[in-house]
OpenMM code with the backbone's topology and positions (N, CA, C; nanometers):
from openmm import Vec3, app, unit

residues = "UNK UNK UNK UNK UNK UNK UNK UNK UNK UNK UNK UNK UNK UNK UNK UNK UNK UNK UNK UNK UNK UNK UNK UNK UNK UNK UNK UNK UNK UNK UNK UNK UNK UNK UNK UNK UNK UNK UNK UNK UNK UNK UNK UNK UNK UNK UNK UNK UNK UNK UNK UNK UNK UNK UNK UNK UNK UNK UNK UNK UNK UNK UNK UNK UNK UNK UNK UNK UNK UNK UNK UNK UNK UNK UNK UNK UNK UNK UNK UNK UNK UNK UNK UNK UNK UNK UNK UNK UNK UNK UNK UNK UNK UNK UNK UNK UNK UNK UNK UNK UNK UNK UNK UNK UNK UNK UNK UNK UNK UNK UNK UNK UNK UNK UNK UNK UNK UNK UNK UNK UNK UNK UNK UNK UNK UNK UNK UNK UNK UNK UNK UNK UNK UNK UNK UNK UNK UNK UNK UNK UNK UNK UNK UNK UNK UNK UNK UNK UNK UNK UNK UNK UNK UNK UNK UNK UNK UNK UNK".split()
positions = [
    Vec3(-2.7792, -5.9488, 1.2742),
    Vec3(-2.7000, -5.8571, 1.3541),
    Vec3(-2.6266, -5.7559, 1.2657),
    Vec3(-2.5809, -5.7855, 1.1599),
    Vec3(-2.5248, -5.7077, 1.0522),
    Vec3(-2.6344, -5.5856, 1.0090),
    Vec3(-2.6668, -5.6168, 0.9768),
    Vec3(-2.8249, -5.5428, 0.9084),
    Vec3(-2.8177, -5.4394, 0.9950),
    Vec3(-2.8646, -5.4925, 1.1425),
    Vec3(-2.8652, -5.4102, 1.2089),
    Vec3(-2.7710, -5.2855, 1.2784),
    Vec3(-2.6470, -5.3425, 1.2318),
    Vec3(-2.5359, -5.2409, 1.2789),
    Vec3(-2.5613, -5.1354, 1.1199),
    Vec3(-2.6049, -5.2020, 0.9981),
    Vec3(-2.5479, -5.1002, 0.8827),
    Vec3(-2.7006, -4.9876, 0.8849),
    Vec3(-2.8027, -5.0413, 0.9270),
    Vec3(-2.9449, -4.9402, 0.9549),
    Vec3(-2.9345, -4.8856, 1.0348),
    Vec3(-2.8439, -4.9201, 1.1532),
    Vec3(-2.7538, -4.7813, 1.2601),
    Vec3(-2.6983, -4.6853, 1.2101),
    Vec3(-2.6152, -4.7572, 1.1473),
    Vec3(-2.4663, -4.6509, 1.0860),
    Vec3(-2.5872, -4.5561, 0.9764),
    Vec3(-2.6994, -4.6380, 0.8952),
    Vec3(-2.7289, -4.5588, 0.8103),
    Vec3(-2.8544, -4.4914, 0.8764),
    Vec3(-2.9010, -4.5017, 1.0143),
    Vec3(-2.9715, -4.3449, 1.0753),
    Vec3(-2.8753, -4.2806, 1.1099),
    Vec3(-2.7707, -4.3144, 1.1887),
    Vec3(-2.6849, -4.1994, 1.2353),
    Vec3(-2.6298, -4.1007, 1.1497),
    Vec3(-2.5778, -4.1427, 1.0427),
    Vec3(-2.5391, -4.0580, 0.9105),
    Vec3(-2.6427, -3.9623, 0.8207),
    Vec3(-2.7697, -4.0269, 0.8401),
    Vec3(-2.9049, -3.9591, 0.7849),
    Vec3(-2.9172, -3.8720, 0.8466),
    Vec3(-2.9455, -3.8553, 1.0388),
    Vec3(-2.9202, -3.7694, 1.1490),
    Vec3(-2.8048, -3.6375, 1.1297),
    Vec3(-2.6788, -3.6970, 1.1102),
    Vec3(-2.6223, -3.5745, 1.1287),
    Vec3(-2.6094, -3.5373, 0.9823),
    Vec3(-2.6604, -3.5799, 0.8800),
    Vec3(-2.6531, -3.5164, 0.7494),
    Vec3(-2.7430, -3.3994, 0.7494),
    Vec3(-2.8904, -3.4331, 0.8228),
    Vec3(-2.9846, -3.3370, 0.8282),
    Vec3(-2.9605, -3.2350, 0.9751),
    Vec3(-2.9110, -3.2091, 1.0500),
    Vec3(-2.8470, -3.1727, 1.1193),
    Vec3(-2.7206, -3.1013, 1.0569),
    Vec3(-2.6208, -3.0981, 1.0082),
    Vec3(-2.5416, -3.0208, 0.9076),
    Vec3(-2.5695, -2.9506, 0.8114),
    Vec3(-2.6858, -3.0310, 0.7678),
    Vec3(-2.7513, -2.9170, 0.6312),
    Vec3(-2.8257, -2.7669, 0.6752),
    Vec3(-2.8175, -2.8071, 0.7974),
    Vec3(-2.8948, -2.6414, 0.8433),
    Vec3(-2.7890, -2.5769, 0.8874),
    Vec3(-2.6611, -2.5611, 0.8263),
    Vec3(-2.5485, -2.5058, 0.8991),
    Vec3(-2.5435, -2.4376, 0.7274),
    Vec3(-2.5300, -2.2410, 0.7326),
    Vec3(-2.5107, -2.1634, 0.6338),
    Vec3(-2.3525, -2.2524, 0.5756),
    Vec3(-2.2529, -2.2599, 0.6659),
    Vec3(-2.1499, -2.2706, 0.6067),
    Vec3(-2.1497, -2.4052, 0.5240),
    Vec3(-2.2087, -2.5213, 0.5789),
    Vec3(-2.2105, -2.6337, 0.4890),
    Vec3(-2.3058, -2.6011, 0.3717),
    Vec3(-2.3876, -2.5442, 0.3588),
    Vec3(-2.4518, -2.5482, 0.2970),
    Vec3(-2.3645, -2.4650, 0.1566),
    Vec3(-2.3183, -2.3432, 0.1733),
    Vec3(-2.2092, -2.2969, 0.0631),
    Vec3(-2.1099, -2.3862, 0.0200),
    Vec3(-2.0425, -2.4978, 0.1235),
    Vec3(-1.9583, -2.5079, 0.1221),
    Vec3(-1.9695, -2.6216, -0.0002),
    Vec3(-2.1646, -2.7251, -0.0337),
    Vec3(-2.1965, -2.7765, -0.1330),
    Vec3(-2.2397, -2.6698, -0.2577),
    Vec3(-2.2736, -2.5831, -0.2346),
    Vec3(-2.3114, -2.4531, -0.3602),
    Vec3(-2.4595, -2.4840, -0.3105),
    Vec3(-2.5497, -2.4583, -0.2384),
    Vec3(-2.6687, -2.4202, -0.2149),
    Vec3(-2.6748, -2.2902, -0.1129),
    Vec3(-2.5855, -2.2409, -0.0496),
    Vec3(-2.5889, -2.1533, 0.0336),
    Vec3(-2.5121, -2.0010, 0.0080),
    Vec3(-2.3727, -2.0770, -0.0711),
    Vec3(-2.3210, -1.9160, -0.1063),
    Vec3(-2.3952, -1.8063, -0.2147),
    Vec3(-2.4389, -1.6805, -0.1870),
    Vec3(-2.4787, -1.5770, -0.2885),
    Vec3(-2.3352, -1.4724, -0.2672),
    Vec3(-2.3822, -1.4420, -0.4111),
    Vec3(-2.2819, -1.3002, -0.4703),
    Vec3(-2.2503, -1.1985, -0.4204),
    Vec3(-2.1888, -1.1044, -0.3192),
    Vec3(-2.1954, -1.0527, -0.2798),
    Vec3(-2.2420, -0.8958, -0.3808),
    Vec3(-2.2972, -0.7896, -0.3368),
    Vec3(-2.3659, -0.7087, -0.4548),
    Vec3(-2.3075, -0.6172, -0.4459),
    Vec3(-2.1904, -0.5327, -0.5379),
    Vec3(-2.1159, -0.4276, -0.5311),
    Vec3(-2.2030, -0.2971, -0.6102),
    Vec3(-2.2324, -0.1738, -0.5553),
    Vec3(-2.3088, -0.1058, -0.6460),
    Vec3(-2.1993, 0.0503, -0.6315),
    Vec3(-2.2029, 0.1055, -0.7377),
    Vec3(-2.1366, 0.2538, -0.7202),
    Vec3(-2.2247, 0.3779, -0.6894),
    Vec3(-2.1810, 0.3919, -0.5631),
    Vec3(-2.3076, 0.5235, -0.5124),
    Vec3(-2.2746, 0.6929, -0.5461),
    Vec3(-2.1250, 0.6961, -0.5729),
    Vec3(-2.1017, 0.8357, -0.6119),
    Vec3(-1.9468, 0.8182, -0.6684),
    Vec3(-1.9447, 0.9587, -0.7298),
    Vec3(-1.8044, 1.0478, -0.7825),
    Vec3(-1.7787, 1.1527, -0.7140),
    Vec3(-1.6638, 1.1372, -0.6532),
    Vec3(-1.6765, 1.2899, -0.5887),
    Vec3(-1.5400, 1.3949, -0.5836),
    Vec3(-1.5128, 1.4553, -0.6227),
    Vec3(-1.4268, 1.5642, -0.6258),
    Vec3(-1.3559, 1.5879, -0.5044),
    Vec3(-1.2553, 1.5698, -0.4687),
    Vec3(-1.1805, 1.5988, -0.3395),
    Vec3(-1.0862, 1.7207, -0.3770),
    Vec3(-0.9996, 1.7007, -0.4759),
    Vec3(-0.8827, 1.8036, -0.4534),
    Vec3(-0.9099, 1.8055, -0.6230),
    Vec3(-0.8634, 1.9459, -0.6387),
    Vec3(-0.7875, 1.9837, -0.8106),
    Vec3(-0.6739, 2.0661, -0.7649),
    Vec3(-0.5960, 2.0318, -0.8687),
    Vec3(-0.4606, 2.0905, -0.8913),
    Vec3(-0.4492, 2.1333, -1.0392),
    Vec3(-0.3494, 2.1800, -1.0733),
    Vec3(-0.3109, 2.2065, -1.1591),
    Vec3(-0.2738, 2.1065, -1.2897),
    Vec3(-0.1723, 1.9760, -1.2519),
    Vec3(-0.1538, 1.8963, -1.2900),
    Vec3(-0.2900, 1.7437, -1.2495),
    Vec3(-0.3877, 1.7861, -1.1566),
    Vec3(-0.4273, 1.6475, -1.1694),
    Vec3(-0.5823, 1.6729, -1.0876),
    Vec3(-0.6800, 1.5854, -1.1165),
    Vec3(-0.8037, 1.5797, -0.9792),
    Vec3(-0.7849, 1.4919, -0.8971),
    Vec3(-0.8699, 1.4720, -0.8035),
    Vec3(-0.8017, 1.3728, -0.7429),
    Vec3(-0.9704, 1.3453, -0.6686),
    Vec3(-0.9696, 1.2573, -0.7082),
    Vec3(-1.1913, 1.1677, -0.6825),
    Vec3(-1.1693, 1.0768, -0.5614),
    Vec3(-1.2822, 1.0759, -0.4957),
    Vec3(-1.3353, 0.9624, -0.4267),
    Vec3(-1.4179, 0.8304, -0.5144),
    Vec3(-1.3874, 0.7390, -0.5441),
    Vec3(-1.5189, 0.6844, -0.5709),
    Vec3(-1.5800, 0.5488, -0.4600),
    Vec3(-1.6963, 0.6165, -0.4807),
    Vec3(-1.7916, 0.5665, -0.3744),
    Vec3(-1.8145, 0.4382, -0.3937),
    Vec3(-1.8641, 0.3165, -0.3033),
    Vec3(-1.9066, 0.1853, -0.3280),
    Vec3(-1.9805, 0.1491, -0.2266),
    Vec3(-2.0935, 0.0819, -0.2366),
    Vec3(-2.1449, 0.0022, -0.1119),
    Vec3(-2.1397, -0.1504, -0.1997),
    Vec3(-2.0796, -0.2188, -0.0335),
    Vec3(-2.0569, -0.3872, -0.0878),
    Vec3(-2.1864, -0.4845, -0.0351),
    Vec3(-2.2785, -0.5340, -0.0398),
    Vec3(-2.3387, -0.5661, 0.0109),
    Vec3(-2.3420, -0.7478, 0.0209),
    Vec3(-2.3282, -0.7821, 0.1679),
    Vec3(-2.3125, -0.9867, 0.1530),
    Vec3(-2.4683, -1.0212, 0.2240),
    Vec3(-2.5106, -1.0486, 0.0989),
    Vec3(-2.6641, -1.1472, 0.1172),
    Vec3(-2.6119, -1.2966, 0.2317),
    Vec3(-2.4923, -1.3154, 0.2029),
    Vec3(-2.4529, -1.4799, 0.3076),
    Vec3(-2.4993, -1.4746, 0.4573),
    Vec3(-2.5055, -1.6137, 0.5040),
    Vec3(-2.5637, -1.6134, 0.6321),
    Vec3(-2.4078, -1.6398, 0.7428),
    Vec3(-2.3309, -1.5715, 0.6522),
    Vec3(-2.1690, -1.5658, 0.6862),
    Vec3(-2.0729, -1.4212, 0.6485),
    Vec3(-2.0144, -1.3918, 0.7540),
    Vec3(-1.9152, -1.2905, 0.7035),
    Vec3(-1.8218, -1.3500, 0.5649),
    Vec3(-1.7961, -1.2114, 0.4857),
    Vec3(-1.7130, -1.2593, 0.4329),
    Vec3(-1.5464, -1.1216, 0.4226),
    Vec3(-1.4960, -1.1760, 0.3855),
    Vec3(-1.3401, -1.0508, 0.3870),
    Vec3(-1.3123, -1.0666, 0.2234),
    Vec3(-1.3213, -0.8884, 0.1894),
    Vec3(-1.3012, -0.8163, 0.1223),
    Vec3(-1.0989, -0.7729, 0.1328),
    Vec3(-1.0766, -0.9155, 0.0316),
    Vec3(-0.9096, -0.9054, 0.0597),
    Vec3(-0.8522, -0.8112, -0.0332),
    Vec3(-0.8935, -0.7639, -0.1361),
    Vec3(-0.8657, -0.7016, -0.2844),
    Vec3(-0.9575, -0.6266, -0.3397),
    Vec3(-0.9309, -0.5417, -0.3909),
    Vec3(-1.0241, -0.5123, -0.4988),
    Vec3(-0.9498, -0.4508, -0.5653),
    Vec3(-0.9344, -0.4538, -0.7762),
    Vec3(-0.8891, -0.4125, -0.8140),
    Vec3(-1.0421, -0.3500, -0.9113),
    Vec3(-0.9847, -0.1848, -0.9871),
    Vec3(-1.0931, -0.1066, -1.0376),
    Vec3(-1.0063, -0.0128, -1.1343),
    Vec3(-1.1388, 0.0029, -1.2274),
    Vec3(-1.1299, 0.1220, -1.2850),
    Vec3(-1.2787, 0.1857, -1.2975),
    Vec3(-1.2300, 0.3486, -1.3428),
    Vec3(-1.3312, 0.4171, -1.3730),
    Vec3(-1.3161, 0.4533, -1.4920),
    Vec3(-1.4118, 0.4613, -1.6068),
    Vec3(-1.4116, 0.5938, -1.7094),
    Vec3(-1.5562, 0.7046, -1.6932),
    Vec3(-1.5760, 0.7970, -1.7403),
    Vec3(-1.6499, 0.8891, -1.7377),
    Vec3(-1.6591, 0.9048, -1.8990),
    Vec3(-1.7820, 0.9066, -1.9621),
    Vec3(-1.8050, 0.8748, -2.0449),
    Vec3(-1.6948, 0.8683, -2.1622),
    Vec3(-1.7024, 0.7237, -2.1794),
    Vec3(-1.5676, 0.6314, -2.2314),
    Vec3(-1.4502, 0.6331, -2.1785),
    Vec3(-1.4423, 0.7622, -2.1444),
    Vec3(-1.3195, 0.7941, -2.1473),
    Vec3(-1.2229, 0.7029, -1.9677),
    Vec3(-1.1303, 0.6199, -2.0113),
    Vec3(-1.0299, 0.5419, -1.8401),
    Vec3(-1.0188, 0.6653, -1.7915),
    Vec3(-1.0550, 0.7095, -1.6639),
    Vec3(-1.0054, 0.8196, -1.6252),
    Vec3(-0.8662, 0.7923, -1.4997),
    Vec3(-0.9541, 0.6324, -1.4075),
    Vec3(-0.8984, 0.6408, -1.3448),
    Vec3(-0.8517, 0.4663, -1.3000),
    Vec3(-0.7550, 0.4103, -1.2448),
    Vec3(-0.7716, 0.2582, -1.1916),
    Vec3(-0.7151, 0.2461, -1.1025),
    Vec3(-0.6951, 0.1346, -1.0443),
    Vec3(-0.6089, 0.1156, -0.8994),
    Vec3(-0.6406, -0.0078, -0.8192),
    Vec3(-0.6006, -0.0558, -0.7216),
    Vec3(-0.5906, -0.1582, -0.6145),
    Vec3(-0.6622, -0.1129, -0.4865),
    Vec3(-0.7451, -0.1845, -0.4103),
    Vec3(-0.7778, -0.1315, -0.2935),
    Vec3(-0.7011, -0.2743, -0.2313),
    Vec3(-0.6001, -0.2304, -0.0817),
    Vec3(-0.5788, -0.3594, -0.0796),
    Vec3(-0.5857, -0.3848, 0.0806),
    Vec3(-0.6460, -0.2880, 0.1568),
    Vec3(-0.6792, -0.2891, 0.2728),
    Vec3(-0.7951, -0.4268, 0.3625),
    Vec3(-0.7537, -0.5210, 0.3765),
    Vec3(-0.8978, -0.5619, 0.3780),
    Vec3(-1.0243, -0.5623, 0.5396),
    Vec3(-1.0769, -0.5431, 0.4497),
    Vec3(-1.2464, -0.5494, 0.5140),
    Vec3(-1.3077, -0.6786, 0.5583),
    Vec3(-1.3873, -0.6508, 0.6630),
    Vec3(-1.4900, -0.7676, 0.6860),
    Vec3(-1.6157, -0.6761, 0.6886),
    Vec3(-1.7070, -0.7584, 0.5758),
    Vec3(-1.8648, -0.7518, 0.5884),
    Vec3(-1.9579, -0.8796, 0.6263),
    Vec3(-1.9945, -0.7898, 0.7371),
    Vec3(-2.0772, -0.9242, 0.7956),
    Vec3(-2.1697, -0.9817, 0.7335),
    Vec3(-2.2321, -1.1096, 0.8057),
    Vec3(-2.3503, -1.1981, 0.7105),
    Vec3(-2.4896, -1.0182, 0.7245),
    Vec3(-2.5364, -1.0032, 0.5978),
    Vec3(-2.6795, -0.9299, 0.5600),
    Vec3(-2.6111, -0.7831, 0.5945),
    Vec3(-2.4721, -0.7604, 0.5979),
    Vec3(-2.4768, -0.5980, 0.5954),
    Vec3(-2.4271, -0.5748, 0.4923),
    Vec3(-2.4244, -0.4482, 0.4737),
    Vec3(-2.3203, -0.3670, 0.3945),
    Vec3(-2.2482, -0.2257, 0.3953),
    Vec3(-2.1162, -0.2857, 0.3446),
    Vec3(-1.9764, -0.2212, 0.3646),
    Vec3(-1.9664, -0.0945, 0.2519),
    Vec3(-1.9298, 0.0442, 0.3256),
    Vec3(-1.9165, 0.1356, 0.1720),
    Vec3(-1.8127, 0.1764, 0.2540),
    Vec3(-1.7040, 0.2070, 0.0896),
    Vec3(-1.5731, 0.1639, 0.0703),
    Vec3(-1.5278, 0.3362, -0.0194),
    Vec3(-1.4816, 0.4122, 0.0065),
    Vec3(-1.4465, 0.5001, -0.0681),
    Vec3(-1.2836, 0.4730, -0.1320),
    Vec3(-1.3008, 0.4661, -0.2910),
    Vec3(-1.1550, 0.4305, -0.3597),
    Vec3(-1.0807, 0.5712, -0.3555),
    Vec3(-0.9490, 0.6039, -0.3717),
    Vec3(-0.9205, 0.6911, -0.4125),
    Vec3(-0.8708, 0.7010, -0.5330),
    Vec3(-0.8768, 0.7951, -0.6162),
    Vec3(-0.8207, 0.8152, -0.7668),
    Vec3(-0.7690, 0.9331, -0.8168),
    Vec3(-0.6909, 0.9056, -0.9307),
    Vec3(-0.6717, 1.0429, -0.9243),
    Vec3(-0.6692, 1.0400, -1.0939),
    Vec3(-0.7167, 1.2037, -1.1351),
    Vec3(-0.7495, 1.1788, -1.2815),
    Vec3(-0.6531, 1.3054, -1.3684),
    Vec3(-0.5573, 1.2494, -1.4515),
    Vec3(-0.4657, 1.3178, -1.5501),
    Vec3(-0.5520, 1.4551, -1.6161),
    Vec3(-0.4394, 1.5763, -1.6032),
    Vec3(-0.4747, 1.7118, -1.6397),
    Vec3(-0.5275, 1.6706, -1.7412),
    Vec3(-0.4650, 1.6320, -1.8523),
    Vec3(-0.5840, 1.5925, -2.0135),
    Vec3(-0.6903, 1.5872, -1.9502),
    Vec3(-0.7353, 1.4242, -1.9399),
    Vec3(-0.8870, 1.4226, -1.9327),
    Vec3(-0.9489, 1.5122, -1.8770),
    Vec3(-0.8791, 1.5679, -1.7437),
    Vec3(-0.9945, 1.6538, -1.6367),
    Vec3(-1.0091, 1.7600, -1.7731),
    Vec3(-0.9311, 1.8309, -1.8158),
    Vec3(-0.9745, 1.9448, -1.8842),
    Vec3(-1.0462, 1.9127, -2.0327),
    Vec3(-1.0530, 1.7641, -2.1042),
    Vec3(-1.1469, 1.7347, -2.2059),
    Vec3(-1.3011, 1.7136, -2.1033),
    Vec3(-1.3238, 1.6911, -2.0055),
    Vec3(-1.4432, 1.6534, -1.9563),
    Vec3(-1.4675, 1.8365, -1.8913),
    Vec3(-1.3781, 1.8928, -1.8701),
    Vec3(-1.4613, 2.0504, -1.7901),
    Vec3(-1.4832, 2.1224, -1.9391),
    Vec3(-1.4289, 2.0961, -2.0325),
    Vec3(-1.4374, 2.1499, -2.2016),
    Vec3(-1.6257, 2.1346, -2.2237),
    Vec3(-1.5898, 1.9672, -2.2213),
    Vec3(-1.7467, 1.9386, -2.2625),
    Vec3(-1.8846, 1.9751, -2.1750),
    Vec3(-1.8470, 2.0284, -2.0122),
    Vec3(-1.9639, 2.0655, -1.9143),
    Vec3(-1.9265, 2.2139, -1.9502),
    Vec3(-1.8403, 2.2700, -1.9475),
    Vec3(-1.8492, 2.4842, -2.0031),
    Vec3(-1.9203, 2.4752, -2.1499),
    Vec3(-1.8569, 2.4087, -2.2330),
    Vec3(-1.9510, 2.4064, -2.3831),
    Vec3(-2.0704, 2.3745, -2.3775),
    Vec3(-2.1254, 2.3183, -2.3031),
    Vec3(-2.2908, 2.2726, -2.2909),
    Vec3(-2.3255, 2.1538, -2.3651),
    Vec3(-2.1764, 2.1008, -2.4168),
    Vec3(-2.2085, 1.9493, -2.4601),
    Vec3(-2.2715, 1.8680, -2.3984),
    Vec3(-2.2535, 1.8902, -2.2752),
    Vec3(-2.3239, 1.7932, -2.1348),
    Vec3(-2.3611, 1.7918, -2.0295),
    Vec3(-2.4696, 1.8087, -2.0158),
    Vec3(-2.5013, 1.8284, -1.8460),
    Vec3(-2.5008, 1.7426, -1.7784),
    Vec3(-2.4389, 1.6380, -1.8414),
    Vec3(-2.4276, 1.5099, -1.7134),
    Vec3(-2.3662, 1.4266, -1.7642),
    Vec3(-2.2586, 1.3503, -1.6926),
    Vec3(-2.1564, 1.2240, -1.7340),
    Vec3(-2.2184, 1.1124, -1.6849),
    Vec3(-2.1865, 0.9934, -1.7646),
    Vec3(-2.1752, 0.9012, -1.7340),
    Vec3(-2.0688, 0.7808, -1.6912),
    Vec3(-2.0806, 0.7431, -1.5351),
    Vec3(-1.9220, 0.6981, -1.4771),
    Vec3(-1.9725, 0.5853, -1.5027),
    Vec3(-1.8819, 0.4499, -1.5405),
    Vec3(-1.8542, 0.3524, -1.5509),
    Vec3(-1.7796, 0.2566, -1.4709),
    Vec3(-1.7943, 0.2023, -1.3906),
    Vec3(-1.6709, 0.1451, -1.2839),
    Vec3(-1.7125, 0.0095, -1.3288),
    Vec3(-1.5809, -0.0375, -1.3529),
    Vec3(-1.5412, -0.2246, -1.3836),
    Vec3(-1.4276, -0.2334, -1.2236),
    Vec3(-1.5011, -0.3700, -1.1718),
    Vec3(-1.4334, -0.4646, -1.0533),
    Vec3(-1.3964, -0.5457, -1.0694),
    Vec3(-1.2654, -0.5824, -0.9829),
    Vec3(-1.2674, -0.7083, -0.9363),
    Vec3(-1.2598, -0.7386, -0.8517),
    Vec3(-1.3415, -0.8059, -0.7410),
    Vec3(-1.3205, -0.8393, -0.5868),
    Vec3(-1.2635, -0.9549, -0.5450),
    Vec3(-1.1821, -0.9618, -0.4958),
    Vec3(-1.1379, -1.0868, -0.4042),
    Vec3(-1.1656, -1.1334, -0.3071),
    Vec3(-1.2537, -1.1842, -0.2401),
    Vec3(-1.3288, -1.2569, -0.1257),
    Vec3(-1.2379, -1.3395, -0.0440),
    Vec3(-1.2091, -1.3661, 0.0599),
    Vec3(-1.1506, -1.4658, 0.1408),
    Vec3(-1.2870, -1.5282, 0.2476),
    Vec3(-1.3006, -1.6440, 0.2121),
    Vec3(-1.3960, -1.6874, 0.2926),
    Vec3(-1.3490, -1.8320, 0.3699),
    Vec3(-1.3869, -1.9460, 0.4665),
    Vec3(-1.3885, -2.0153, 0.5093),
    Vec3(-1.3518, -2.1737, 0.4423),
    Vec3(-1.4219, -2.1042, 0.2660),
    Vec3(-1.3949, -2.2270, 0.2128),
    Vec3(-1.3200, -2.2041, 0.0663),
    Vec3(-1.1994, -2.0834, 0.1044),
    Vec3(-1.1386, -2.0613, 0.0081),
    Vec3(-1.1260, -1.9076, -0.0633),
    Vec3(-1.0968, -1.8792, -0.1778),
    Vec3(-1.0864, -1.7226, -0.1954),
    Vec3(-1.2222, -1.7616, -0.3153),
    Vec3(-1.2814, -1.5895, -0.3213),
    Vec3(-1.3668, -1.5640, -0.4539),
    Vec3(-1.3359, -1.4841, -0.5045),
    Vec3(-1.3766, -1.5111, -0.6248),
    Vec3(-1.3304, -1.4280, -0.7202),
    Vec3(-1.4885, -1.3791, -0.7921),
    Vec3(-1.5054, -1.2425, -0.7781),
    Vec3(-1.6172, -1.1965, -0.8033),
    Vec3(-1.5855, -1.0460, -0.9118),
    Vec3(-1.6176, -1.0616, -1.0547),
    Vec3(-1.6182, -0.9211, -1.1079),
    Vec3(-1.7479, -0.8601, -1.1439),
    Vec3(-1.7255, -0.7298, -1.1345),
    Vec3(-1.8711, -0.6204, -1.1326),
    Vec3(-1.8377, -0.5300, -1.2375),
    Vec3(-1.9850, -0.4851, -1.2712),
    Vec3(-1.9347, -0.3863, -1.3612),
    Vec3(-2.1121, -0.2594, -1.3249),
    Vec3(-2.0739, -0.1636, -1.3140),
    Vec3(-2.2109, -0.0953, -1.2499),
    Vec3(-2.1816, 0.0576, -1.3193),
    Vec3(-2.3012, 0.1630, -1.3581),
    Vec3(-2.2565, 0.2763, -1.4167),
    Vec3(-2.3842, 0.3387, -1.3688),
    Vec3(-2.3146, 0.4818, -1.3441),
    Vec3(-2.4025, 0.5704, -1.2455),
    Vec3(-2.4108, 0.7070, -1.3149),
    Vec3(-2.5181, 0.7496, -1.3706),
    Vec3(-2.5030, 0.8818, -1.3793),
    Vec3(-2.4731, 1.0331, -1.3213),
    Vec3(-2.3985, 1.1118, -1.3699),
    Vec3(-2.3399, 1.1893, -1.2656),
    Vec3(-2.3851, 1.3262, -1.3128),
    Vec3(-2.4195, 1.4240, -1.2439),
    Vec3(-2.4977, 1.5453, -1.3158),
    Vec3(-2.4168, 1.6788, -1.2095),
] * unit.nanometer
topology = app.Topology()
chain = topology.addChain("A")
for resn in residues:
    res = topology.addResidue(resn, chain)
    for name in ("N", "CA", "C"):
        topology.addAtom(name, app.Element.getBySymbol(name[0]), res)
């Protein structure tokens, strides 16, 4: 009679083990299900110049491979344009990207009279017909089974 209650207990537990394992969230929640979410930089873009300062968009698409939303609680960034920090900051608005879409996120920045006028020096001189932007991340994820912590680093040529 024993036997038989513990070959119960041990289909029923076999049952809903395989039965749970087809659930996205359990399945992250052992590390077989969560992926990275994929941050890529799609542009630089010029909004305002002044006198004292520029002032950029920079572009992002976030993309979540998960078979789960996830929230985009943080993001902290910088930019340089070839080498040079031009720009950094906090995004701290947060986002939800659903499971298989993706989210584009425009940062705002703004870039010190120096640099703007060492980088318009080097495109009037013909040093360069094209920069290279650099953006370093850090994303903060809030998900179901806790926060992530995800950093990126992606560089886009700009002409």
């Amino acid at each position: 009679m024993l036997k038989q209650v513990w070959l119960l207990r041990g289909i029923g537990l076999g049952i809903l083990l395989l039965s749970v394992s087809s659930c996205s969230h359990f399945k992250a929640l052992v590390g077989l299900g969560m992926r990275k979410p994929e941050v890529h930089l799609s542009s630089v873009k010029i909004k305002h110049v002044s006198f004292s300062e520029v002032a950029v968009a920079i572009n992002l698409k976030v993309f979540n491979p998960n078979e789960f939303a996830l929230d985009l609680d943080r993001l902290d960034y910088q930019l340089s344009i070839n080498e040079a920090l031009i720009a950094k900051g906090k995004h701290q608005n947060s986002i939800m990207i659903d499971a298989g879409q993706t989210a584009e996120i425009s940062l705002p920045a703004e870039v010190n009279l120096k640099t703007s006028i060492r980088i318009m020096k080097e495109l009037i001189a013909g040093k360069k017909d094209q920069f290279m932007a650099k953006w370093f991340g850090t994303a903060y994820f809030n998900s179901s089974f806790g926060p992530i912590k995800i950093e990126h680093t992606d560089s886009k040529t700009l002409s």
